[in-house]
ZAPAFI-606002 format. One record per residue (C-alpha): z negated, x, y negated; residue in one letter. Coordinates in pm, whole numbers, plus 50000, padded with zeros to 5 digits. Layout:
ZXYa
...
//
This chain:
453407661710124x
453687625409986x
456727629209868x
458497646910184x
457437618410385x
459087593810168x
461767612610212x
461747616410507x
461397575210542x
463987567810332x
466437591310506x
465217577210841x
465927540410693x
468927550710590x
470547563210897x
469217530411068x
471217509910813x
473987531210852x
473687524911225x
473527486611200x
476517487210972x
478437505111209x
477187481811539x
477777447611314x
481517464611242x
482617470511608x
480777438011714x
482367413811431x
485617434811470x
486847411711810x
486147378811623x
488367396311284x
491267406011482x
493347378011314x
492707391511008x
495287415410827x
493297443210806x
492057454611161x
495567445111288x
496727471911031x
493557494111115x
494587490711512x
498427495511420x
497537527711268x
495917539211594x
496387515511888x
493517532512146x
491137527611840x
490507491811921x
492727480112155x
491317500212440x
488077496412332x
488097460312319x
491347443712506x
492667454212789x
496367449712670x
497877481912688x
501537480812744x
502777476313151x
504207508013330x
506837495213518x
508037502613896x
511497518113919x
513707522814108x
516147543014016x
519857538514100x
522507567614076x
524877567713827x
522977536313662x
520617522813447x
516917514313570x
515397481013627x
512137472113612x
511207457313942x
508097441014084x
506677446714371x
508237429614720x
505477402614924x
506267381315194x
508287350515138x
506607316915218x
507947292615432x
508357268715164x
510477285415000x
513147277115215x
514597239515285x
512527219615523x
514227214915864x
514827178615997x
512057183516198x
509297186115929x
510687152415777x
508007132815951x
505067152915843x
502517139915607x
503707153415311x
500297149715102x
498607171815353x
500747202415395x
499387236015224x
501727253814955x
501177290414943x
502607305614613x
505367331314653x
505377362514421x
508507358714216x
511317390814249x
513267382314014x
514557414213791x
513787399913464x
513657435613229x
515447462813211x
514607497113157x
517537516312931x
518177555912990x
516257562012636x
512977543812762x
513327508912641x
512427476112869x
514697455412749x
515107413912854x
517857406913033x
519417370012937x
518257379312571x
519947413412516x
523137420012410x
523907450312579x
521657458912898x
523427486813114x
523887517612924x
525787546313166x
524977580313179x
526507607512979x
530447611013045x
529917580413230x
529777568013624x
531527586013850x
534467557013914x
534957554713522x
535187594613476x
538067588213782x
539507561413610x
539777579513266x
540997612713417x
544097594013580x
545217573713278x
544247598913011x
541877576112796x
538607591312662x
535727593212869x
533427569012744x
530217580012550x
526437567012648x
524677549912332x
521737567812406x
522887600412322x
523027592611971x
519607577111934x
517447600512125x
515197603711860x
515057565411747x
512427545111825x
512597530112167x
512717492712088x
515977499911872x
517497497312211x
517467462912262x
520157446212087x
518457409912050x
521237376412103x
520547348011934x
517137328611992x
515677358212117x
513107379111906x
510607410411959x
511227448112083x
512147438412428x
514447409512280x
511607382712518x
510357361012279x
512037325512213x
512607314811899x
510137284411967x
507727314212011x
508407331411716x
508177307411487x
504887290411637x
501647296611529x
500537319111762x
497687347111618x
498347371511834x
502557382111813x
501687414811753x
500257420612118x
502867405912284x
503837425112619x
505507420712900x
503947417613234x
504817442913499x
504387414113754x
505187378213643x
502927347813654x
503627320213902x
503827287213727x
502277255913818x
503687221113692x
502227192513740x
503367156213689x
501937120513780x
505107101013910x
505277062013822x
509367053513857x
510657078713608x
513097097913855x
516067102413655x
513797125813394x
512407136113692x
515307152213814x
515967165113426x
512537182613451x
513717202913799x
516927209913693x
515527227613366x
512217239813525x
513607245613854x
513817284013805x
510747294413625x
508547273113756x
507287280514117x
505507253914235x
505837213714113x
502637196514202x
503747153214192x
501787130614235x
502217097014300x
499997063014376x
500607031914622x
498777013014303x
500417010913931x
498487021513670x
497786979513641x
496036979913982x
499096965314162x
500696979714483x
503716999814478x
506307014014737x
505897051514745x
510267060414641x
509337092914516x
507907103014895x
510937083515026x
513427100714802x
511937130314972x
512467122815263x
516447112015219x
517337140015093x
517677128114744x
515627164814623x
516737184014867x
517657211514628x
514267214914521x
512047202814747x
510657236914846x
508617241614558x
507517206514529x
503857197514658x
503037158614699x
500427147414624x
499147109314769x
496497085714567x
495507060614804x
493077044014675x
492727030314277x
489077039414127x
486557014114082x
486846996813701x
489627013713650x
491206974113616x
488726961013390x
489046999513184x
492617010113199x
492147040813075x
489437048413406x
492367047813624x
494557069013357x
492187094813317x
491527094313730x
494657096913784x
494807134313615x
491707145813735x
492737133114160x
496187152714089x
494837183313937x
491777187514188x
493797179114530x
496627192714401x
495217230814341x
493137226814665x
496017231714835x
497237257814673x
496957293914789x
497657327614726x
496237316414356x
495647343414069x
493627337813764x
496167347913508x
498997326613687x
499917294613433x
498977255713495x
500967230513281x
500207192613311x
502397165213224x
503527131813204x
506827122713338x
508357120913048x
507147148912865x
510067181112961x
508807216712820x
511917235412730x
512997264512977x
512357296212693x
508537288212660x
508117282613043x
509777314013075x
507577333012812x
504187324712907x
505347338313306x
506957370513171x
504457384712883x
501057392412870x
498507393112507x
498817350312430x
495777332712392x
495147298312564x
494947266212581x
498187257312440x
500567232412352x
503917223612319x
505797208612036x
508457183912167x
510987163611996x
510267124612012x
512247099212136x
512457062112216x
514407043312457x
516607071912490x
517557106012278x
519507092012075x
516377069111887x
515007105111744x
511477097611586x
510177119811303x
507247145311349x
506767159311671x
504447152411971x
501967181212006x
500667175912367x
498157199012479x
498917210112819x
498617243712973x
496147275613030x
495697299813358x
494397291613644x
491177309713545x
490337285413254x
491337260213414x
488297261813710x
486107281313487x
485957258113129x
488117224213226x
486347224713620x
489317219913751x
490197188013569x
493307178813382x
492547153913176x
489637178712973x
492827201212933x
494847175012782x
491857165412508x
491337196912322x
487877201412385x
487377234912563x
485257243512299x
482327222212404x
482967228212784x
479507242812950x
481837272413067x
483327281112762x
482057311412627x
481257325312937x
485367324113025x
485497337512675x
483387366712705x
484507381613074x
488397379612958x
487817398112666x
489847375912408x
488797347012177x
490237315812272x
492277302711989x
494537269612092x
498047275611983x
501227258511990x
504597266212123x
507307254411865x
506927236311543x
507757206311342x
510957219911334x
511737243011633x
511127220611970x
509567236612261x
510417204912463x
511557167812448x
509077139212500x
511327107212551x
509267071612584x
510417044212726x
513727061112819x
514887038513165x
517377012213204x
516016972713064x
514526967513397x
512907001013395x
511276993213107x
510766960313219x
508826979213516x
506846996113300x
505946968813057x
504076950613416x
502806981113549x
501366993513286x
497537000013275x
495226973113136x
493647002112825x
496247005712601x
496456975612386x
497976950912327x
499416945812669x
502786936212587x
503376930112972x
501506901012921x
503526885212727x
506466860512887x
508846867612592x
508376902612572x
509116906012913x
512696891612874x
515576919112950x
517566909012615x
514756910512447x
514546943412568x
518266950612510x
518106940212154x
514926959312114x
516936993812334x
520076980612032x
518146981011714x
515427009811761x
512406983111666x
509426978711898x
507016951412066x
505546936211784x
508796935511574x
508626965611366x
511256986711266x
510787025911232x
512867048411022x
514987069011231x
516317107011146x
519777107011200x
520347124011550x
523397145411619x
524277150211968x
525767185311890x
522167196511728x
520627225311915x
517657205312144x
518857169312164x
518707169312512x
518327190312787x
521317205712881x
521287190113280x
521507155313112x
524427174512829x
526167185413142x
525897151613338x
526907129113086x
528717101013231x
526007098213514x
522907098713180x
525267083912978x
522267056012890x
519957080812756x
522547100312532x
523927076812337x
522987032312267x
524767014712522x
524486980712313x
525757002111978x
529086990812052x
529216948511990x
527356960211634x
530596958511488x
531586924811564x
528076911011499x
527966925611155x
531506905711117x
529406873611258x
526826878011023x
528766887110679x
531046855810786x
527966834310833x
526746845010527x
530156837010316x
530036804110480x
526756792610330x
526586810210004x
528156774309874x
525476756009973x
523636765609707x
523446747709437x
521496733209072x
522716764508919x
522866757508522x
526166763708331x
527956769408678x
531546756408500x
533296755608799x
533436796908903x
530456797009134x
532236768309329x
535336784309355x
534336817509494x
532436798409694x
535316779709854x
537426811709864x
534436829510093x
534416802110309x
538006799410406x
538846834410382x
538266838810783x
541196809710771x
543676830210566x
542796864410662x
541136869611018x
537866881311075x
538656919410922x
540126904010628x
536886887710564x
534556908810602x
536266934210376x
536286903110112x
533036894710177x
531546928410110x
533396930109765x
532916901309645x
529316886809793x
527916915609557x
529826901309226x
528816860909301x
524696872309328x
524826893108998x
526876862508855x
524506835809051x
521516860008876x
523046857108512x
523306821208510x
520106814308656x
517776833108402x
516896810508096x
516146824307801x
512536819507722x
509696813807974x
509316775108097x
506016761108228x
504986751308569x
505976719508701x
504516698508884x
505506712409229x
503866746109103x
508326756809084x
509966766208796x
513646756808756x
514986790808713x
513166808208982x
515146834209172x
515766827809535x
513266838909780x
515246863609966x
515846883309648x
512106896209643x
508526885509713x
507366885509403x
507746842409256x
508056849908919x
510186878708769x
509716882308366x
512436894108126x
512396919707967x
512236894607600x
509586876707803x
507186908107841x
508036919707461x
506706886007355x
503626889907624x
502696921807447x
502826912407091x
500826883507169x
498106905007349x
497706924907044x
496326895706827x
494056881507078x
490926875806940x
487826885407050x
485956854806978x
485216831707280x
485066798307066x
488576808906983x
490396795607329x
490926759507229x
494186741707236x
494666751606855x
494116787206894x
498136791906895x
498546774506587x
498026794506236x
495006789206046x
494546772205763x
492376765705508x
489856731105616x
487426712005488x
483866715505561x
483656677105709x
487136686005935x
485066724106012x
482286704406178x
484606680306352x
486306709706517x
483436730306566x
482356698506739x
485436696706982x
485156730507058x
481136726107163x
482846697407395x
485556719407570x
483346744807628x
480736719107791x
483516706107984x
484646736608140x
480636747708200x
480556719808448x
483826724908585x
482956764008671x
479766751108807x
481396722209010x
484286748709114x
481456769309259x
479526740309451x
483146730809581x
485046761709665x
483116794409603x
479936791709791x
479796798210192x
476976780910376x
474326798810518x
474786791610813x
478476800210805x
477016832110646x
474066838310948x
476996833511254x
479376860711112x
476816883810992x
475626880911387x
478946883811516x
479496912911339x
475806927311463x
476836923511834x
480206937411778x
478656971811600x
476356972611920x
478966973812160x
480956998911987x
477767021511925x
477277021612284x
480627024212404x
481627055512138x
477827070912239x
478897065412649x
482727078112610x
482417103812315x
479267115812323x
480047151112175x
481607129511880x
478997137311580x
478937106911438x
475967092711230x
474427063211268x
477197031111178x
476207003910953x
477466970410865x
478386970410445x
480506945810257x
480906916310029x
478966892810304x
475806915510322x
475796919309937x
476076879809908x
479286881309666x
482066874409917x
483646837409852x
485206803609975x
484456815610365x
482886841310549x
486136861910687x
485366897910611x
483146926010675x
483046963710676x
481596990510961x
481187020110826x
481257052411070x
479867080010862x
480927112011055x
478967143511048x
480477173910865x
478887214110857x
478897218810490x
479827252910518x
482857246410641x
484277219710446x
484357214810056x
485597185909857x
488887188909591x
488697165209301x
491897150609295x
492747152808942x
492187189509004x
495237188309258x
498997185409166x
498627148609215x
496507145508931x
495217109809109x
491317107408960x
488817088409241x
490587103609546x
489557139209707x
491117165209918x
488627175510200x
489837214210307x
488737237610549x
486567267610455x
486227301410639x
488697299010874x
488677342510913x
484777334711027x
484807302011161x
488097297911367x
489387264111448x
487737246411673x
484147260011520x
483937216711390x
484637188411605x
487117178211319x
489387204711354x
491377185011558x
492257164211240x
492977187811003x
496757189410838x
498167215910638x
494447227010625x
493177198910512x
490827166710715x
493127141210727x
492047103710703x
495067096010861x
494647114811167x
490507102611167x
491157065311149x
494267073611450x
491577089611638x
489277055911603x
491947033011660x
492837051311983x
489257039512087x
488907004011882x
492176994211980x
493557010212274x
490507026312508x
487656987812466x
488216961912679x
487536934212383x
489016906012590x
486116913512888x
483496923012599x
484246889812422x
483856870412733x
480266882712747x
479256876512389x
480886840512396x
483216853712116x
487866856512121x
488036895711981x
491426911811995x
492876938411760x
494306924411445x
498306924211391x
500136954011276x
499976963810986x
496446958210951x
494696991911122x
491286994611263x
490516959511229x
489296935811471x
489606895111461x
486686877211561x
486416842111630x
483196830511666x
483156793211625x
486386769711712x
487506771411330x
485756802711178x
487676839011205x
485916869611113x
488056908411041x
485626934111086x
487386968910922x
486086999911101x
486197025310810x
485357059610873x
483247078710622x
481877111210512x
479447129210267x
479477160610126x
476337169309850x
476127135709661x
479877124209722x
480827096809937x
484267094710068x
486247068910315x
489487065810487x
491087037310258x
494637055410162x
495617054909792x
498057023109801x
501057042709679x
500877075409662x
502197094109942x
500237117610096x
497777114510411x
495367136710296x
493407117310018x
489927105310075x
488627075109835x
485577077709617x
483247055009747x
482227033709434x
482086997309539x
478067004709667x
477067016809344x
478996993509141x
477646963909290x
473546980709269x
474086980208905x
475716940108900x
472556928509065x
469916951408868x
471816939908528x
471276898808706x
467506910108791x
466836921308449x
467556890408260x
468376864708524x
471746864508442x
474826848708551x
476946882508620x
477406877609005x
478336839008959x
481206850308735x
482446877308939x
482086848609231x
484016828309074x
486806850608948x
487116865609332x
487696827009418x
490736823809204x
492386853609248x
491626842809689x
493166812809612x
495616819209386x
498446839509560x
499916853909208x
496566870009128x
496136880709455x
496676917709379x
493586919409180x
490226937009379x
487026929109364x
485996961609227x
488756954708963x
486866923108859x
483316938708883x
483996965808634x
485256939508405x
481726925308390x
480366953508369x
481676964408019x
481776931507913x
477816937407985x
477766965207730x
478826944007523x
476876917407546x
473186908507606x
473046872907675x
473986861108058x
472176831908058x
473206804508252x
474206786307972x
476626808107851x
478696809508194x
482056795908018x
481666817907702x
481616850407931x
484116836208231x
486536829807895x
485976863207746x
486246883208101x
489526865708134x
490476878907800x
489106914807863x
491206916908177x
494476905907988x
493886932307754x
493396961408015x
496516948108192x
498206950207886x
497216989007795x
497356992708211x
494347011208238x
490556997608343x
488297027608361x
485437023508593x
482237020208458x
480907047608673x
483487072408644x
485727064608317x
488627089208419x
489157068408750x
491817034808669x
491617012708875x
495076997408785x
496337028008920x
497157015209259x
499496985609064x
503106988409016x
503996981408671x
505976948808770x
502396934508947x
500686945008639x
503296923008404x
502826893308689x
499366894008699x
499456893008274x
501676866508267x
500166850308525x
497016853608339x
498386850207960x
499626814708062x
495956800108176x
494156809907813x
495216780907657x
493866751007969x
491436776208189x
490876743508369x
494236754008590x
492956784508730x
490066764808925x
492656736609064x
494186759409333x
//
């Protein structure tokens, strides 16, 4: 009996294991539907899962059938609205911003249904109207009287294919009804494989906050105008500045100027500008969204769930294909984006990468996650919204964010800045008082040929100069085609209008250069030649013209540097004058570096490195000389010198320190409180504006708060750890990766099949599956430099903060006393297990992905319990070195983490640091770091595979030797800078 009820348990526990199995299965089969196999499981029978979970099945269409001809799949008729039809003279003095819009259903005949079954898209199929067997009644007619064949249908040959075989796709148009755009089929949307089309199209909603960009207004209706059913503008008496503004786009309304599509537009009036939104530009930015997309659906009626919102800026066009898409098919998932091609000052400045702008979902997520509110739509975080999985459970479908286009199929154009110099000019003074630096408040940025030159050469406001992809006018999305079409009229957006004096200004400027390359001069063994290419350069504009010269110039400017180059070089290394110049130094526009070695020069370097010795009593003036044989009497006389240099140079280091190295404390107390405030105000601000942002707690590290930074108080770190779920991110050694770069890791993403993206807050940052840095310290310079009011802030804490000058990134400049600056770095952080990673790029390798090893913390623990051990003098020699290489602008390359873990072997190597022995061990640390210049390497002392040279080119590395090399001999010089 014992045993049959075990049995009987066991089988009883079996079956309910069996049963929770099978309910775990069908539950976890929704959230798996991305994967490979439960698309091929539902492939192999469609009703298995698809009508179980998804209501997707494909549309049954309304026909109506036409003798003699093919079908067409028709929606279903509904009363037109009044709108749709051009306003009467009569209406022209309504209020504009208070008339309802009721959305029409759309009739268009978009599919058609071939004899053999197949729905078929009209503008993307190659053949559409397939005639019945022996053909229509005219054609039989026709043939019968002139004797030709009769025609035969292509169905009757492929009854027994499969329907889809029917439609005979065109170019840029993909799937079994030939409906999907090519920036649709190669996006990365999850779900192509349930792509069908809708039995009754969407209605579309665009809408667009107006400032004075009218001419890509009027690009946006003329390539929207059709598939989009209802243009919600909005547009503000204030500028985004606070400022008043005429209303044009409610006068060009009103004159007739839109005429053509003024039926489906509804305007939308912002009286009033919200409170701080001056002090906080991006207040009134972010209003601005949220006041159009709340009035502006309020007014709408006749709404569905399922029909599609799209917000915009002005100058953000979706292409016409997407548009279309999302309105015709049914089984995407939402939100989504679009990727557009980027462009400044017109099309023709084509910037690399795209701009993925999140902008669109149906009406139903919109009021049920976003509430209704456009700018949550346009910041990626439905997945935090209260309403989230609620909308995600009544539809049915997981809400994946997707992306129309790619980096290299463009599902729109996003042009900046494009307007005439006094449109830009507008914007520049209207702009809102958020996004900084202001450059509207600047006089000379203000000035139109400023502008023009800016509009001429492609740079931007703070004088930087992108690198361009070449842009052909004939390439497939360079503009849209309205502005193709129009070209004279857009003729300033399609091509440079201030391309065309480049010519002659190049001719200026080669001439100009001709004309002074004789001016040069104490060139050594010249002989005349120099002079007299000189003279023909100069007066070659004389003899030839302007062409002439500039074809001279180009051929032979190249030959007189390469001879000025050859003359100039002497043939062994000289010593520094006076003036810190050396006779044969290159000119200044030839490179940056002031001292280029030859290549006898570094030979001569590295056999001398070889025989250094390792003795520090060695580095006297004689140490150069060969050795020879001495007396004992001369021994102790030298000896006896040598005790006196090093003396000498004991109280020099110590007097160097008193002099330049050590910061007051006071100095030391105001920044360390500047930088205390500033952390508190960002704390708050990121805590008040991001709060879903997991962040830990930030902290103030650095130099300053370890007591080893030198000569003045001008730098600090604040760290922002972020906050990571460990089971979805893991950390890639990098020497493990094809880069083979030791001390730098690749953060990827885990479980993406279980955890889609947008489980972490950092999804949003990931590239190529990977957390990029890159993207996490744009993210926090979005809010340190463009979304804080510093100027205001500063004003309170009696402090001038403003972001630092490109290229520094994420730093602020503090001054906090008349004469005393302060550079806070914000430097994001993370930790995963026991490894400590921050945003500091690798210095030359390119990639965007690579997080640093965090080593400086650990390096400088062990400096200070080495000092604490035996009272040593480690961190006043590492002081002191950081002081010449800050003062010294040809050692200025070398780090202080460099210089720390060249104490730190030299501290394996030896035991006494007393105080005394300061110039023995600042002599042989300057030795030890010739010699690890010399092999290139210097292995940390906490991880020996990482070098820290490795971020050196080789020609620093042979400056900094030289550099170096030439101070062993008189030490002395390295403290007189």
């Amino acid at each position: 009996m014992t045993r049959m009820k075990m049995r009987r348990h066991k089988l009883f526990l079996t079956l309910c294991m069996a049963g929770l199995c099978l309910i775990s299965f069908l539950h976890f089969l929704k959230a798996l539907s991305y994967v490979t196999f439960p698309r091929e499981l539902a492939s192999l029978s469609p009703n298995l899962v698809s009508s179980f979970f998804w209501n997707n099945a494909p549309v049954t269409p309304q026909v109506s059938p036409e003798p003699g001809g093919a079908e067409f799949l028709r929606t279903p008729l509904y009363s037109h609205s009044p709108l749709l039809q051009p306003l009467s003279p009569s209406r022209a003095s309504e209020e504009l911003h208070k008339v309802e819009f009721v959305l029409p259903e759309d009739t268009t005949e978009y599919f058609v249904r071939t004899k053999a079954g197949g729905v078929c898209f009209k503008p993307g199929t190659k053949v559409l109207e397939k005639p019945p067997v022996g053909g229509r009644p005219e054609e039989r007619a026709e043939g019968a009287a002139s004797g030709r064949p009769v025609r035969k249908p292509l169905s009757a040959s492929a009854a027994k294919r499969r329907k889809w075989v029917e439609c005979v796709c065109l170019p840029g148009w993909h799937g079994p009804s030939c409906g999907v755009p090519t920036v649709v089929q190669y996006s990365n949307l999850p779900t192509k494989d349930r792509l069908v089309p809708r039995e009754i199209p969407r209605r579309v909603i665009n809408a667009i906050n107006v400032n004075h960009e009218f001419d890509l207004l009027d690009v946006r209706f003329h390539e929207l105008g059709d598939v989009v059913d209802a243009f919600v503008v909005c547009e503000s008496n204030f500028t985004a500045y606070g400022e008043p503004r005429p209303l044009k786009f409610r006068e060009m309304l009103l004159n007739g100027s839109f005429d053509y599509i003024r039926h489906k537009v509804l305007y939308v009036f912002l009286d009033h500008f919200p409170p701080g939104g001056r002090q906080d530009g991006w207040i009134a930015d972010d209003y601005l969204r949220t006041f159009l997309t709340r009035d502006g659906v309020s007014r709408l009626h006749n709404l569905r769930p399922d029909d599609v919102f799209i917000i915009d800026d002005a100058d953000e066009i979706p292409a016409r294909d997407g548009v279309l898409f999302l309105k015709l098919y049914d089984g995407w998932t939402e939100p989504f984006a679009f990727h557009m091609r980027k462009s400044l000052y017109g099309f023709f400045w084509k910037q690399p990468g795209t701009l993925e702008v999140v902008s669109g979902c149906t009406m139903g997520m919109l009021q049920a996650v976003y509430a209704t509110d456009g700018i949550r739509l346009r910041r990626r975080e439905y997945y935090t919204m209260p309403g989230f999985r609620q909308y995600e459970n009544s539809t049915g479908h997981i809400l994946v964010q997707w992306s129309l286009g790619s980096p290299l199929h463009f599902a729109g154009w996003h042009c900046s800045w494009c307007f005439t110099p006094e449109g830009i000019y507008f914007k520049l003074v209207s702009a809102q008082n958020g996004d900084f630096p202001r450059w509207g408040d600047y006089e000379d940025k203000r000035d139109l040929n400023y502008i023009r030159e800016l509009i001429r050469t492609g740079g931007w406001f703070d004088g930087t100069t992108q690198e361009y992809p070449p842009a052909d006018p004939k390439e497939q999305m360079y503009a849209p085609k309205y502005l193709l079409k129009n070209y004279q009229r857009f003729r300033y957006l399609l091509e440079n209008p201030y391309q065309k004096a480049e010519g002659a200004r190049s001719i200026a400027v080669i001439s100009g250069k001709m004309a002074g390359a004789g001016q040069r001069k104490g060139k050594k063994d010249d002989n005349g030649i120099g002079t007299a290419i000189d003279f023909v350069l100069s007066n070659a504009r004389l003899v030839l013209g302007v062409g002439g010269a500039a074809m001279l110039g180009i051929a032979t400017l190249a030959v007189k540097r390469m001879y000025d180059r050859a003359i100039s070089a002497p043939s062994s290394p000289t010593r520094l004058s006076q003036s810190g110049k050396r006779s044969w130094e290159e000119p200044n526009w030839l490179g940056s570096s002031s001292r280029l070695l030859t290549q006898d020069m570094k030979t001569s370097l590295s056999r001398s490195l070889q025989t250094l010795p390792t003795d520090p009593s060695a580095a006297d003036a004689d140490f150069f000389q060969p050795t020879k044989p001495k007396p004992s009497a001369r021994r102790s006389q030298v000896e006896l010198k040598k005790a006196r240099l090093r003396l000498s140079l004991q109280e020099k280091l110590f007097a160097y320190y008193r002099r330049k190295v050590a910061i007051p404390a006071d100095e030391q107390a105001r920044a360390k409180q500047a930088a205390v405030d500033i952390c508190a105000e960002l704390r708050s601000f990121l805590r008040a504006k991001l709060p879903d942002m997991p962040l830990r707690d930030m902290y103030l590290s650095g130099s300053l708060y370890d007591d080893l930074q030198v000569v003045t108080a001008d730098h600090i770190q604040l760290i922002v750890p972020l906050m990571l779920e460990q089971n979805l991110w893991s950390c890639i050694p990098g020497e493990d990766t094809i880069m083979n770069i030791p001390g730098f890791y690749l953060v990827r993403r885990e479980n993406p099949e279980y955890f889609p993206r947008g489980s972490s807050y950092w999804d949003r940052c990931v590239v190529g599956g990977y957390l990029s840095p890159k993207t996490v310290a744009d993210t926090f310079e979005k809010v340190v430099a463009g979304s804080i009011n510093w100027p205001a802030i500063g004003s309170l804490l009696d402090y001038v903060i403003r972001p630092a000058a490109p290229p520094a990134d994420l730093t602020l400049e503090v001054q906090y006393d008349p004469d005393r600056h302060l550079f806070i770095d914000f430097l994001p952080s993370l930790t995963l297990g026991d490894i400590v990673l921050v945003a500091k790029p690798h210095r030359l390798a390119q990639n965007d992905n690579l997080w640093r090893l965090s080593l400086r913390p650990a390096e400088t623990a062990r400096l200070r319990a080495l000092d604490q051990g035996d009272s040593g003098c480690r961190c006043l020699c590492l002081k002191i070195f950081k002081a010449v290489c800050k003062l010294n602008p040809a050692l200025g390359h070398l780090t202080a983490s460099q210089l720390t873990n060249v104490i730190l072997h030299l501290s394996q190597e030896e035991s006494d640091w007393s105080q005394d022995m300061l110039a023995d061990r600042f002599l042989q640390a300057l030795k030890g770091l010739i010699r690890y210049l010399e092999a290139g390497v210097l292995p940390s002392a906490l991880n020996p595979k990482v070098n820290l040279f490795s971020e050196l080119t080789p020609e620093e590395v042979d400056e900094l030797g030289y550099t170096l090399y030439s101070s062993l001999s008189e030490p002395e010089v390295l403290l007189q800078t």
